[in-house]
C-alpha positions as a printed Julia matrix, in Angstrom:
392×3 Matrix{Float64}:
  60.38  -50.03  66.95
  61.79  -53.07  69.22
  64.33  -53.81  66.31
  65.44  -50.33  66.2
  66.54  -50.33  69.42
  67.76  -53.51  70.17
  70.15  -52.5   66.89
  71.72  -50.1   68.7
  72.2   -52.73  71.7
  74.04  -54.96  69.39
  75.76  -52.2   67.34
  77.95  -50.13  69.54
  79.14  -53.04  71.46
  79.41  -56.09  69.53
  80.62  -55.13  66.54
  84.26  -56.74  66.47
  84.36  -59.22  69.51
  85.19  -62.86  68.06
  86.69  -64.23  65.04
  88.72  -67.55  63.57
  90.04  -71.5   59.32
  92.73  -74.45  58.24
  96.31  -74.56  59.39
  98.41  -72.7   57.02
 102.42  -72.48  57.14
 103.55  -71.05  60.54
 107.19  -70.95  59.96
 107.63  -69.43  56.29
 109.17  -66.01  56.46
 109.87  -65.76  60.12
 112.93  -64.28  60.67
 115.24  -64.49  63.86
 111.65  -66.66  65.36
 109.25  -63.82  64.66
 106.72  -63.46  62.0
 103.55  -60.9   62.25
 101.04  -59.9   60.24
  97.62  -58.32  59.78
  94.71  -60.69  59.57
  91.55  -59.04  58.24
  88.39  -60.7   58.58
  85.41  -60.82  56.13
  82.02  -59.78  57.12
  79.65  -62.26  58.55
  75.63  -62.69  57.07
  73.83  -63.85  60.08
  74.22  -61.38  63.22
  74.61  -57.73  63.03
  78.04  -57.56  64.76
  79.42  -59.32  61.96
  78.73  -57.5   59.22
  81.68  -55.07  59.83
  83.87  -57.96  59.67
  87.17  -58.52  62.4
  90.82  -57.27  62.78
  93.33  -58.78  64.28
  97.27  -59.27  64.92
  98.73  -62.53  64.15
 102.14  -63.72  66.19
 104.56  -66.45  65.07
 106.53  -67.0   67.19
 109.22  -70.1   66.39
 111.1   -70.17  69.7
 107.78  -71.04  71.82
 106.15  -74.09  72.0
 102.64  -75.5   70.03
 100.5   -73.6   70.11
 101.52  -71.05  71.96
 103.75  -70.36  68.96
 101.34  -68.92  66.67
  98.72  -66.73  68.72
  96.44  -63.96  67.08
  95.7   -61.13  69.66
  92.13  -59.67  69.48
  90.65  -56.54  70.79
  86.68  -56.06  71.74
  86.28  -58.63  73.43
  83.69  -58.79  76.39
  82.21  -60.57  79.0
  78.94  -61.11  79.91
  77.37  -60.72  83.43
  74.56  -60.26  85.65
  74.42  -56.32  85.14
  75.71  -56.73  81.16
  72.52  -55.11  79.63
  72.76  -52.11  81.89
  76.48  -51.77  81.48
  75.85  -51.86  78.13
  73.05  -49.53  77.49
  74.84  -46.7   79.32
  78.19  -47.39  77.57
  80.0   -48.76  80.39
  80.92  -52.03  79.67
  84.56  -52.67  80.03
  86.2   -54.56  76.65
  89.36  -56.1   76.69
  92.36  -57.59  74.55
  93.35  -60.95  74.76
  95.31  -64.12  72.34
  93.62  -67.19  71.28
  95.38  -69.92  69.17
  95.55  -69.32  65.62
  94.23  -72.7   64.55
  91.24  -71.63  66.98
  90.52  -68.53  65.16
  90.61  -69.65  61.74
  87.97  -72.78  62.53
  85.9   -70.87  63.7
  85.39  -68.2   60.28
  85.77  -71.83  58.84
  82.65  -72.72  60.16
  80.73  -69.24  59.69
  82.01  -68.83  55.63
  83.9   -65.81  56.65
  87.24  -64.47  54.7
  90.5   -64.33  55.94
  93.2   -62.43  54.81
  96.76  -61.91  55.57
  99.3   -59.33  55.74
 102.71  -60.33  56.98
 104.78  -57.27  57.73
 108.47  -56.59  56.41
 110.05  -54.86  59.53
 113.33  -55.25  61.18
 113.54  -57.91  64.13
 113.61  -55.22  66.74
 110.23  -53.65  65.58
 108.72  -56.93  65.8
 109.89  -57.47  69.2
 108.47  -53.86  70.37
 104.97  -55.15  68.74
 104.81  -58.3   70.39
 105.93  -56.44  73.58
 103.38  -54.08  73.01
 100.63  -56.62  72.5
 101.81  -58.7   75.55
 101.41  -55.47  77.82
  98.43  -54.51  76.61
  96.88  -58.3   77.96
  98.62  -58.05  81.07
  95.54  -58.21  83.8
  96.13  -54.56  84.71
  95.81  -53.39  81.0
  93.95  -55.36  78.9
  90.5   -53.43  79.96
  89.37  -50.36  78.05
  86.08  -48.45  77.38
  85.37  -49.02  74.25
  83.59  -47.09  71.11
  82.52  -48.41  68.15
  83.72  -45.56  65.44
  86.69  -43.91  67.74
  87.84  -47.07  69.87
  87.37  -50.66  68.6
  89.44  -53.43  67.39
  90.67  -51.72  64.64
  91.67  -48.54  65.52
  93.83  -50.47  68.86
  95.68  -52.37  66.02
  95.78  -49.06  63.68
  97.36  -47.12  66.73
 100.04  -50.19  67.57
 101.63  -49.14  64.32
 102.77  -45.44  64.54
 103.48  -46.11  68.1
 105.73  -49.1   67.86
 107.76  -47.99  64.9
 107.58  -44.38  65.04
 107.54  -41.31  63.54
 108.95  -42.72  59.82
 105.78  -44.44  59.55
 103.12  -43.83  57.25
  99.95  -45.27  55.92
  99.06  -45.57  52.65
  95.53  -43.59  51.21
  92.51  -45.28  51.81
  89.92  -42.65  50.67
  90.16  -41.28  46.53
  91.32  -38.15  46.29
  88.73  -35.38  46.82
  85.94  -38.34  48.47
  84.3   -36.64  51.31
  83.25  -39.53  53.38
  81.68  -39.77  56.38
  81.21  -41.96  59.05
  77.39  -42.12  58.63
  77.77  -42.88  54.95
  79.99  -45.41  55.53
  78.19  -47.04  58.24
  74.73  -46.67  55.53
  77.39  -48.74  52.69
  78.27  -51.63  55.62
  74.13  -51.91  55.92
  72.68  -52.31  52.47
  70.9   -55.09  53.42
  70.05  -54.89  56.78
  67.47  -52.02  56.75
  65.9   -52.17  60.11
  69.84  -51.61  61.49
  70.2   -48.83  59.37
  67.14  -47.15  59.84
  68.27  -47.61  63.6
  71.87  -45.97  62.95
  70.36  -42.81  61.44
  67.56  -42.14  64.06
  69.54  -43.06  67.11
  73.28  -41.94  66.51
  73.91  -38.2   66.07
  75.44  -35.34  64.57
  79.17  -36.38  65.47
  78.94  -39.5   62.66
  78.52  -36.7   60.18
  81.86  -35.47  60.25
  83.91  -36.02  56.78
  86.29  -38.7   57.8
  90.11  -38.24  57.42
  92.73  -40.86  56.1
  93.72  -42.2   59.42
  89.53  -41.99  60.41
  88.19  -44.38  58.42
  90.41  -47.12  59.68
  88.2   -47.55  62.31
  86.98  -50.37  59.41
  88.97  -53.8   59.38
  89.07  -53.16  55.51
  90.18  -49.87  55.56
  92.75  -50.54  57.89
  93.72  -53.44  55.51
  93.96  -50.84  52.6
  96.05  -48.54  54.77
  98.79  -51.37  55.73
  98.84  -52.32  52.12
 100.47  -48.86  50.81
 102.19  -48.04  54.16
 105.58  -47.28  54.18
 108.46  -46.95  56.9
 111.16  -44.54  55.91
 110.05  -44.66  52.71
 109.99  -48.95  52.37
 107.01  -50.5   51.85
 105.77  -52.65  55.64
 103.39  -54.85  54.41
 104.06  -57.95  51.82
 100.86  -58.23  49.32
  97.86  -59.43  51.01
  97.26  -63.64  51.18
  93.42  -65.16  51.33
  93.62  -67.7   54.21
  90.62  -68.26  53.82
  87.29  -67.75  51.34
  84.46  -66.32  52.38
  80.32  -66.21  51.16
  79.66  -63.94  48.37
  78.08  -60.84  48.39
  74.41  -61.21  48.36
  71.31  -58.92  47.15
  70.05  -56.28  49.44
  66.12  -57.86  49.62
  62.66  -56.31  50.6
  63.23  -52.6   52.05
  60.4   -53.89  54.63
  61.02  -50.18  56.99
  60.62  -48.09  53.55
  57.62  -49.97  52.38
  55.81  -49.63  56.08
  57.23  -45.59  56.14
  55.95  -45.33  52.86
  52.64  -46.68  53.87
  51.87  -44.66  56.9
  52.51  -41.53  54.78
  49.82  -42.32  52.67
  47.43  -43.38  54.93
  48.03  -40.29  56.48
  47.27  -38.19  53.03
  44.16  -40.09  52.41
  42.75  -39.24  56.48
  43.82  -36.2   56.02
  42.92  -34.73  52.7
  40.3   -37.2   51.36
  36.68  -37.15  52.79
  34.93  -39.72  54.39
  38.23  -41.23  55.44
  39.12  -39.25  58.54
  39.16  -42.18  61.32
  42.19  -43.51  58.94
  43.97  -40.35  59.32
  43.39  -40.26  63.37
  44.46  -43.7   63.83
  47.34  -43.72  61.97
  48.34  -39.85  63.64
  47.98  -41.6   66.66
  50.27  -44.5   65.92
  52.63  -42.06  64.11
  52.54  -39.86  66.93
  53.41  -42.48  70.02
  55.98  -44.13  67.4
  57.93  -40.99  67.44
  57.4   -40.33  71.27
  59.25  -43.22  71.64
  62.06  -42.43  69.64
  62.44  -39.08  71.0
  62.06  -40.58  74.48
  65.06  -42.96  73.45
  67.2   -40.3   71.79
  67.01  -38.47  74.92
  67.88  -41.17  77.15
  71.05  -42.82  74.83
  72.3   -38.92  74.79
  72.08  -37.71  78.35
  71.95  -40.43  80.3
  74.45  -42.81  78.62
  78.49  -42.15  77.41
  77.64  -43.31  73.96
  79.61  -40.38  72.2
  77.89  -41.6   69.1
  74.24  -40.64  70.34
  75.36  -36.87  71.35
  74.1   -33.78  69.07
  71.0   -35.73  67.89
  69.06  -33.1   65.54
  66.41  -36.1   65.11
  64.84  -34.79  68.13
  63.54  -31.94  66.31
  61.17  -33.99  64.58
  61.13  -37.22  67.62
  59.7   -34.46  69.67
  58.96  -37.15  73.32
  55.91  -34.68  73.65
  54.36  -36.39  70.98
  53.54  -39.42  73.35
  51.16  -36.44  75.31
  49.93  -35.18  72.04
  48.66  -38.7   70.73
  46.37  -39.36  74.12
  45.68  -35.94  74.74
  41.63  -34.95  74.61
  42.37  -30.51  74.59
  40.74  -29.95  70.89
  42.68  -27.14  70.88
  46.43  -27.93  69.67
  47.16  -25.47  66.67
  50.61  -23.82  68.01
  51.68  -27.07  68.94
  51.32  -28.46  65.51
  53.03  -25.19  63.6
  55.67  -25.49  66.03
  55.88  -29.12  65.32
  55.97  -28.47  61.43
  58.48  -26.03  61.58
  60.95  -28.36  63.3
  59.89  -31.52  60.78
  60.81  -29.19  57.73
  64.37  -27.38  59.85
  65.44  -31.36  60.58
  64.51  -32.27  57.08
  66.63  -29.09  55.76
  69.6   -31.16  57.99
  69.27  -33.99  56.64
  69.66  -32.5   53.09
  72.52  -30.99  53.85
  74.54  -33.94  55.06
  77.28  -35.12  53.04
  76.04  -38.38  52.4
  72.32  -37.01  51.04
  68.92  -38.52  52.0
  67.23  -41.18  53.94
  64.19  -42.43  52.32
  62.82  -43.88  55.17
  63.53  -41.38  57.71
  61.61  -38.46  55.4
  59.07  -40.81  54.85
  58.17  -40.99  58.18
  58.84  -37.39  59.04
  56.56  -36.54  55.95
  53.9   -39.01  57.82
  54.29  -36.87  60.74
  53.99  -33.69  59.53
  50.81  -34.59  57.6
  49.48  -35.87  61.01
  50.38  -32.73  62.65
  48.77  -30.81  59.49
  45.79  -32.75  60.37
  45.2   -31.77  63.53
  46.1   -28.1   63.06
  42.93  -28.3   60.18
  41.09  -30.18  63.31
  41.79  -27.16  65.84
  41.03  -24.62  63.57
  37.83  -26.28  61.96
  36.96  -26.65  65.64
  37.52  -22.49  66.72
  35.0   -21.48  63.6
């Protein structure tokens, strides 16, 4: 329960701050002093805001001095400070865009075994000028701070937007999604997790309804490899922009996804719950793990309630998990009134509408998540037979 949401602490806001290998060649390509490109950064294995991986815009520059001749401009950055937490928790914290030097970046994914890749782009000397102006306005003191979102406002979708902005209208990006692929952002966000199941156990109880909307092209950019994808096959007036991607740098291999701890504990209390429930002499089992069932999803429902009223997380709005993390639950577990039937029906009535949701999603089912909810609805099951055993 503490993992779950301290995920979302880490999630929304840390997902693309910092990133940076070996000096390459600076000066190759530049023409007229400028040379930029796209550097795409590989997912991290250690913390969670790494595992989305890093965008950011790389600026050669040959008429400036070392090393403020080759610079790479990142956005999501942040700062912490003595009211950071709360900032953070009710989506307030300010996030900013700011250069480092490149030989800074690219030690530092050196030292973590993170990728690098590069994209230089084939523009005219004006349009680089108008990005580098762009990017240099956008760190001036009076810009550089904006409010930022994870899925509609992060380090990706800044650099995504520089594009049609600085070179206009004859822009285009290439597809990044197969023809006819419905995908969205939840089912993306489930891919990015396979192996870190407490975080996406976390995602699916604790973001809402809005991250089940079928992502368009342009969308699902809001992904450092997706925006990579798009650069690759965009074209301006028809000419290709970017030159074929370059590794930088290698990064650590894909590993296995591991123990499913949250669907083997889910899993667990469900049975439990059938065997107090249904199987005689074993009733204590089934009260103590209703109980624990119970204040467990109290305390999510308490949570959802809080991240979507009381925070600007857009994420969190819409939340149809709080027709089964019911915060009444919390009363329910300590309450001593024998008599709880139309509480329970009403209860199981929402468990099976959320499950009928969930179904219907694009993306499918969340073992865990119907584990759980089929935990609860056996507890409330069990004390509905309770009440009404208790009335005869």
């Amino acid at each position: 329960m503490k993992r779950i949401s301290l995920f979302l602490l880490l999630l929304l806001l840390r997902v693309a701050a910092h990133a940076q290998p070996v000096a390459v060649d600076t000066t190759s390509r530049a023409v007229s002093g400028l040379r930029i490109s796209l550097l795409t950064c590989g997912p991290g294995q250690e913390e969670v805001y790494e595992i989305f991986g890093h965008t950011g815009l790389r600026v050669v520059d040959s008429n400036a001095q070392p090393p403020y001749n080759d610079l790479v401009y990142n956005y999501g950055m942040f700062s912490y400070g003595p009211d950071f937490e709360m900032k953070f928790m009710r989506g307030k914290l300010p996030y900013y865009v700011a250069s480092n030097f490149f030989l800074d970046f690219m030690e530092e994914y050196q030292e973590y075994g993170r990728s690098v890749e590069e994209q230089v782009l084939q523009v005219s000397d004006s349009a680089k000028h108008d990005i580098k102006a762009y990017l240099e306005e956008n760190c001036l003191p009076q810009n550089r701070y904006y409010k930022y979102d994870f899925f509609f406002d992060n380090c990706a979708t800044r650099i995504r937007d520089i594009f049609p902005r600085t070179l206009g209208s004859s822009f285009a990006f290439g597809n990044t999604l197969k023809s006819g692929e419905n995908l969205t952002y939840r089912h993306i966000i489930n891919r990015y997790f396979y192996k870190r199941h407490w975080e996406r156990v976390g995602v699916n109880i604790l973001l809402g309804s809005k991250i089940d909307r079928v992502m368009s092209n342009t969308d699902i950019m809001f992904l450092p490899d997706y925006l990579r994808d798009g650069l690759a096959g965009a074209t301006l007036s028809g000419v290709p922009v970017a030159e074929k991607r370059e590794l930088l740098l290698d990064g650590s291999l894909r590993t296995g996804a591991g123990l499913n701890l949250p669907l083997v504990i889910t899993v667990a209390l469900l049975l439990l719950a059938i065997i107090g429930t249904f199987v005689p002499g074993f009733a204590i089992i089934g009260r103590i793990t209703g109980a624990l069932v119970l204040v467990l999803s109290g305390l999510l429902g308490a949570i959802i309630v809080t991240m979507w009223f009381a925070t600007d997380h857009q994420a969190c709005a819409n939340n149809y998990n709080l027709l089964w993390a019911l915060p009444t639950n919390l009363v329910l577990a300590f309450a001593r009134r024998r008599s709880k039937d139309k509480y329970a029906v009403i209860a199981m009535a929402l468990i099976l509408l959320s499950a009928l949701l969930h179904f219907l999603r694009v993306e499918g089912v969340v073992p865990e998540l119907f584990a759980f909810m089929g935990a609860l609805f056996v507890t409330h099951l069990g004390i509905y037979r309770r009440a009404k055993a208790a009335t005869k």
